[in-house]
C-alpha positions in Angstrom: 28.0 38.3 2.9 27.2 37.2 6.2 23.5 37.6 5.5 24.1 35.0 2.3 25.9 32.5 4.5 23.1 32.5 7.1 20.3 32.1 5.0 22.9 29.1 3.1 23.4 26.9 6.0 19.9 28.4 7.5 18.3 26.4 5.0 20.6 23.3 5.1 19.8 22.8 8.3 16.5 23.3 8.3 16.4 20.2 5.5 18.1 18.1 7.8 15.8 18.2 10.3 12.4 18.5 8.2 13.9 15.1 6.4 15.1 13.7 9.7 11.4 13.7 10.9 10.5 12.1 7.7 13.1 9.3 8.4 11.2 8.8 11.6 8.4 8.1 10.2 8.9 6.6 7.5 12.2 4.4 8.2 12.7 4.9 4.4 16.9 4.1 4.0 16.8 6.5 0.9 15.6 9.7 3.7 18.7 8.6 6.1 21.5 8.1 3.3 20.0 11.5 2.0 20.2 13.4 5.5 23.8 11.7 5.7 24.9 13.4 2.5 23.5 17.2 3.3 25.4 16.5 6.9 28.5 15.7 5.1 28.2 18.5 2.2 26.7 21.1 5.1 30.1 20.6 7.5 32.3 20.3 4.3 31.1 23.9 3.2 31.5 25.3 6.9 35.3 23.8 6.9 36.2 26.1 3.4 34.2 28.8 4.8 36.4 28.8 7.5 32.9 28.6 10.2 33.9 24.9 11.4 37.4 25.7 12.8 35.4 29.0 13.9 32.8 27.5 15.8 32.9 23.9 15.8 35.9 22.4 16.8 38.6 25.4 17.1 39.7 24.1 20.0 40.9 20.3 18.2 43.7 21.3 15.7 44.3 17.5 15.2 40.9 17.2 14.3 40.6 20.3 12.6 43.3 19.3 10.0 41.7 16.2 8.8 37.9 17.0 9.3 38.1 18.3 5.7 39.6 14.9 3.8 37.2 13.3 6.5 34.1 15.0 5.1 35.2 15.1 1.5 35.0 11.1 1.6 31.6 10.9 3.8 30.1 13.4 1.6 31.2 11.0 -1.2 30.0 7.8 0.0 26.8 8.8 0.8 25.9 10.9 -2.2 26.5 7.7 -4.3 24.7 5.6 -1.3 21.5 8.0 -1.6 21.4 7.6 -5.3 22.1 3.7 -5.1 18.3 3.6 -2.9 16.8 6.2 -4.0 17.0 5.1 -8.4 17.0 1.4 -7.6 20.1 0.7 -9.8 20.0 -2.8 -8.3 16.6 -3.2 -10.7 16.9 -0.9 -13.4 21.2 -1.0 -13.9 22.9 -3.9 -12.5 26.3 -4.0 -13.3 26.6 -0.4 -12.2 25.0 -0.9 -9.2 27.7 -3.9 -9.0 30.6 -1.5 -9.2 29.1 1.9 -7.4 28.8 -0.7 -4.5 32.3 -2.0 -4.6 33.7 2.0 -4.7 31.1 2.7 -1.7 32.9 0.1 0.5 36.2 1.6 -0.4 35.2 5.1 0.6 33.7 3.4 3.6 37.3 2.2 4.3 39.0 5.8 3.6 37.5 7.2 6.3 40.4 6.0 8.7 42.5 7.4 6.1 42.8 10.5 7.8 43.5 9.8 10.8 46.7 7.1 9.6 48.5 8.9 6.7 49.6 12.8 7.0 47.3 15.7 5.9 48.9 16.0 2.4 48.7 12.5 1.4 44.8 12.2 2.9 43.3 15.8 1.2 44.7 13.7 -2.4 43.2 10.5 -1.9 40.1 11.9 -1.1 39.8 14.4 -3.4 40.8 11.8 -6.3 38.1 9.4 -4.2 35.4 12.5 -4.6 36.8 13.2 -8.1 35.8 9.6 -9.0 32.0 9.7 -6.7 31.3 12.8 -9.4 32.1 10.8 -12.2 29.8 7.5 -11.0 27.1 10.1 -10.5 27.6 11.5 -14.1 27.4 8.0 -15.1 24.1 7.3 -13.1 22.6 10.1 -14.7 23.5 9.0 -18.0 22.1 5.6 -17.5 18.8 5.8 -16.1 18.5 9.7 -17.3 14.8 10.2 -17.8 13.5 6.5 -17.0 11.7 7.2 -14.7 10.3 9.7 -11.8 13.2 9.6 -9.4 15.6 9.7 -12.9 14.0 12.8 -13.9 14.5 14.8 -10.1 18.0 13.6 -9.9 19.4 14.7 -13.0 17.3 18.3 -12.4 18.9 17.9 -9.1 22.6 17.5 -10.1 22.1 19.2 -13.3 21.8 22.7 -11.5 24.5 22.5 -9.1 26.5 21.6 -11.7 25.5 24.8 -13.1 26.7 26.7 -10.3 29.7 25.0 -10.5 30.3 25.7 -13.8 29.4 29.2 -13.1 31.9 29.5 -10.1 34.7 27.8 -12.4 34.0 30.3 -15.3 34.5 33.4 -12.6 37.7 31.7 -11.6 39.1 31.6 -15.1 37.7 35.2 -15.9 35.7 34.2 -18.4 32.5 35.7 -16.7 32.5 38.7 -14.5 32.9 38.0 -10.6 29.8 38.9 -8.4 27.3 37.2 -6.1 26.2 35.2 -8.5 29.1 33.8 -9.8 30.7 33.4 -6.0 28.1 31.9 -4.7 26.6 29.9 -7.5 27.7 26.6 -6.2 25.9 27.4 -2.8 23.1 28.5 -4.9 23.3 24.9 -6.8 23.5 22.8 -3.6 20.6 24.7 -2.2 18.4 24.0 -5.1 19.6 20.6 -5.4 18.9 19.3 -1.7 15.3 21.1 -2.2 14.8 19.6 -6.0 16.2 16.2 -4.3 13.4 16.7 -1.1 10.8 17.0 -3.6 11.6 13.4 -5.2 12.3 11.5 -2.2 8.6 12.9 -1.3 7.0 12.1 -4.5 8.4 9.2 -4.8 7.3 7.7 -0.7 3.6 9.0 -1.8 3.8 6.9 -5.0 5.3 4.4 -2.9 2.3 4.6 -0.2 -0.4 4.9 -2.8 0.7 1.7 -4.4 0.6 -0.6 -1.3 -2.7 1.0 -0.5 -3.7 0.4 -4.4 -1.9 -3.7 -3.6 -3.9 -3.8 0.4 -7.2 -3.1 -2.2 -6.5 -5.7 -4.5 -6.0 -8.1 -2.1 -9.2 -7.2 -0.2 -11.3 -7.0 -3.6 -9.8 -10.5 -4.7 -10.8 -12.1 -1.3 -14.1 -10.7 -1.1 -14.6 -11.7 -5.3 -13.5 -15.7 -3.6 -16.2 -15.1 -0.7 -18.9 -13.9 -2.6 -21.6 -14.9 -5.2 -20.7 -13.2 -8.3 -24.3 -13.1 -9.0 -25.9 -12.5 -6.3 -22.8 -10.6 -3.9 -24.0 -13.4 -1.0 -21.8 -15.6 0.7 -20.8 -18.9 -1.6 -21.2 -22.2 -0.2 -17.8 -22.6 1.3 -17.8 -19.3 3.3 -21.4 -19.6 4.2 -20.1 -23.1 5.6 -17.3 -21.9 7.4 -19.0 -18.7 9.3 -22.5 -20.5 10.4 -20.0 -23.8 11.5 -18.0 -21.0 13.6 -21.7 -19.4 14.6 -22.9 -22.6 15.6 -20.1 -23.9 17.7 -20.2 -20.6 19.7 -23.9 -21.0 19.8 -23.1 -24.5 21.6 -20.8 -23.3 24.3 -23.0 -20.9 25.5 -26.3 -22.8 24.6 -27.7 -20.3 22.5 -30.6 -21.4 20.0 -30.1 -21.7 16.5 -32.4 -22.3 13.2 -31.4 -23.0 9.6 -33.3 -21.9 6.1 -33.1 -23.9 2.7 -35.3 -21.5 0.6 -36.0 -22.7 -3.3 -37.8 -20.6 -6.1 -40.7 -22.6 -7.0 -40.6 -23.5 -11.2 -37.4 -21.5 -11.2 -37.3 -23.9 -14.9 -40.3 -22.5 -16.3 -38.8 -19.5 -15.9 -35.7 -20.0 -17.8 -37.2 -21.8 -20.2 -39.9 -19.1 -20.6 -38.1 -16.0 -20.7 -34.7 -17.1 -21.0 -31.5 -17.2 -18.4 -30.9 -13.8 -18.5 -34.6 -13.5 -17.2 -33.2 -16.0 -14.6 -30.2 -14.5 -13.8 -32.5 -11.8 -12.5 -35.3 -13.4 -11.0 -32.3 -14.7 -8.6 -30.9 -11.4 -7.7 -34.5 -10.5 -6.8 -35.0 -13.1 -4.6 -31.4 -12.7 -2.7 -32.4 -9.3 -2.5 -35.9 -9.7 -0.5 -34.3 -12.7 1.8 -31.3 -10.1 2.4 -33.6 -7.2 3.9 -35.7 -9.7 5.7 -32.4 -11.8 6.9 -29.3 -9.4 6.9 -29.7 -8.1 10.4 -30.5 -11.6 12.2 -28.8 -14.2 10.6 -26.2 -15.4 7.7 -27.1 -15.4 4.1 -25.5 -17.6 1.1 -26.3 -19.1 -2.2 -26.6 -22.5 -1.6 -26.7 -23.0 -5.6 -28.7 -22.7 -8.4 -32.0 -21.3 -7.3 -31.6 -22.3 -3.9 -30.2 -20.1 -0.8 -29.7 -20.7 2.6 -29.8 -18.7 5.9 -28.2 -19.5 9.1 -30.4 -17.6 11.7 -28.6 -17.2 14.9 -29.7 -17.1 18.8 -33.5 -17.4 16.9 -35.3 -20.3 18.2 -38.1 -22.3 16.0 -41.2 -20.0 17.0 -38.9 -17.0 15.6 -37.2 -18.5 12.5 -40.9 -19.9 11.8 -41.9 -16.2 11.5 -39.4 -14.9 9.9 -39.3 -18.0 7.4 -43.6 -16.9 6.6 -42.5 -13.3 6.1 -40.6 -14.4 3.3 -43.3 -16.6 1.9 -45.6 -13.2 2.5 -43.3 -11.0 1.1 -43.2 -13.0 -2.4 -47.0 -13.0 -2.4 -47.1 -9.1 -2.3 -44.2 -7.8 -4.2 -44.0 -8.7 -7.5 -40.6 -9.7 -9.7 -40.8 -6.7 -12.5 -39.7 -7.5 -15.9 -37.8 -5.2 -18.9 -41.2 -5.4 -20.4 -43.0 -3.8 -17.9 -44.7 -7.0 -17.1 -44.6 -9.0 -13.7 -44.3 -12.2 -12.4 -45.3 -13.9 -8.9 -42.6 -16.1 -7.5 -43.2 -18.1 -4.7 -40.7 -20.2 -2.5 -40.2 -23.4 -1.0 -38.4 -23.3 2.5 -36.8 -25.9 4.6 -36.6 -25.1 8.3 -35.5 -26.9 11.4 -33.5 -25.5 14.7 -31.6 -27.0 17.8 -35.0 -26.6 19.9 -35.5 -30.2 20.0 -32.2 -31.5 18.7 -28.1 -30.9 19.3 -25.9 -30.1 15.7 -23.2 -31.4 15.7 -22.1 -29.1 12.4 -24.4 -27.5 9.8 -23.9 -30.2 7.6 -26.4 -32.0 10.1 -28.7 -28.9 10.1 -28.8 -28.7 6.0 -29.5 -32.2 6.0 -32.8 -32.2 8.0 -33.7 -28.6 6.2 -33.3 -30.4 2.9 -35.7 -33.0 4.3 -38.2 -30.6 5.2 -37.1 -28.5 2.0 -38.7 -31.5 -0.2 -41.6 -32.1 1.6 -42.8 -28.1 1.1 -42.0 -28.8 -2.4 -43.9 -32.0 -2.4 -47.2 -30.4 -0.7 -47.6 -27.9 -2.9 -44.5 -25.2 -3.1 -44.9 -21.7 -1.7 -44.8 -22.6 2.2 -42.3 -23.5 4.6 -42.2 -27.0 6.2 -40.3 -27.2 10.0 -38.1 -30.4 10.4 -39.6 -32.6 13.3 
């Protein structure tokens, strides 16, 4: 027997602490109210065992006498708290969230009960208080039985102590045979509950954790779809604006040289109107992908619009923005655009270039100004070569 009772509260308190750590944590209400619950069922159990005036407070009569009405009433409130968090009644059931959390504040109140009215009178109002707490959670498990997750662990939960209490109540009664079992079958129950109960509270914080990751995502995929090309996967104009303006003002505290690229597929039409937009669609992609592996790693690509991009090339000065501006024109030259067909085609581009060499910026605006300038006169002269502004 004493082997049964230390393996009983062996366990219970080894769930107290293995879900206080998780409180820690976590700081999920549902882990304390729960850890609140097995305290007050855990010291409830030692009183009728007859362990609590033993070991824990022999010495305090006074306190010893109304510990039990004390605990019957914690163990209460905090049962009905736990399952108040922990199946979201204020969501899914209202009104009987309403009225569990009127009763909660009046078992909050009864606690001083037993230290103002005498022994007798305390042990009946808070057994008719616990009487009532079993009924709410009857009535909880009724009401959201099997809606969801948390419904389906709690009524496991509650369904097999009551089992053992059932058990332990037929033994009384002598309508089944008195043995281990049967003694201990509510211990048994509230054992298997607290673990069944453990196992929700952790499903449901790993559901809980997968959805904000899933919603932190979301949010990233949504700001990256309002930053980026949907074609292309380069910076739109108004983020390619807002990181080169930041790029350049830094660039201009610490005097640092800067250059700026319009680049324009040359009879980007004919190509449409040739092979169609889808054809199009693509001959785009290719060409943001070449100016990407030239650019990526020395400047700031975007789609400017239409067939046109533009690259923000940072501490480059002319001489170097010149060259890299050529190694695009080269590039185009050599590497063909590859069709479904198997044929080819040989675009060529137009680029606009001018830097702060000779001239301060006050913004990009003032830099895409002048590479437009330049931009038209490559386009005027004969396409496929870059023109330098100034």
């Amino acid at each position: 027997m004493q082997t049964l009772h230390g393996i009983f509260y062996g366990i219970m308190l080894a769930m107290i602490i293995y879900n206080s750590f998780l409180f820690l944590s976590l700081r999920e209400k549902s882990y304390l109210y729960y850890i609140l619950f097995i305290i007050g069922f855990t010291l409830m159990q030692s009183i009728w065992d007859g362990f609590a005036f033993q070991w824990l407070w022999g010495d305090y009569p006074w306190w010893a006498m109304r510990s039990n009405s004390f605990f019957i009433v914690w163990t209460s409130l905090f049962s009905l708290q736990f399952a108040k968090h922990f199946l979201m009644l204020k969501t899914d059931a209202p009104l009987l969230y309403k009225v569990v959390s009127t009763f909660i504040i009046f078992c909050a109140v009864a606690l001083v009960l037993p230290f103002v009215l005498n022994i007798r009178t305390a042990t009946m109002v808070s057994t008719i208080l616990a009487s009532i707490a079993i009924i709410f959670i009857l009535a909880i498990a009724l009401k959201v039985r099997f809606t969801s997750r948390e419904s389906k662990y709690f009524v496991a939960a509650w369904s097999l102590l009551l089992v053992g209490v059932l058990l332990n109540i037929c033994a009384a009664y002598q309508l089944l045979p008195l043995n281990a079992v049967t003694l201990y079958a509510p211990k048994i129950g509230i054992l298997v509950e607290v673990m069944v109960l453990s196992l929700g509270l952790a499903d449901k914080i790993k559901r809980i954790t997968l959805e904000k990751e899933q919603e932190t995502r979301n949010v990233q995929t949504f700001k990256q779809s309002a930053m980026y090309d949907h074609l292309t996967n380069l910076l739109n104009r108004k983020y390619f604006l807002e990181s080169s303006q930041e790029t350049l003002s830094l660039a201009k505290g610490s005097n640092q040289q800067v250059s700026l690229m319009l680049i324009d597929i040359d009879h980007f039409k004919n190509i449409n109107d040739t092979y169609g937009h889808t054809i199009g669609d693509q001959a785009i992609v290719f060409v943001a992908n070449q100016i990407q592996k030239v650019c990526n790693n020395c400047g700031i690509v975007g789609r400017y619009g239409g067939e046109e991009f533009i690259v923000f090339l940072n501490q480059l000065d002319l001489h170097s923005a010149s060259q890299i501006a050529e190694e695009l024109i080269e590039l185009h030259r050599r590497v063909p655009f590859m069709l479904e067909n198997g044929h080819s085609i040989y675009l060529t581009l137009s680029i606009g270039l001018c830097s702060n060499d000779f001239q301060e910026y006050k913004n990009v605006n003032e830099m895409i100004l002048h590479a437009d300038h330049s931009l038209y006169y490559a386009k005027n002269n004969g396409r496929d070569q870059v023109a330098i502004y100034g």
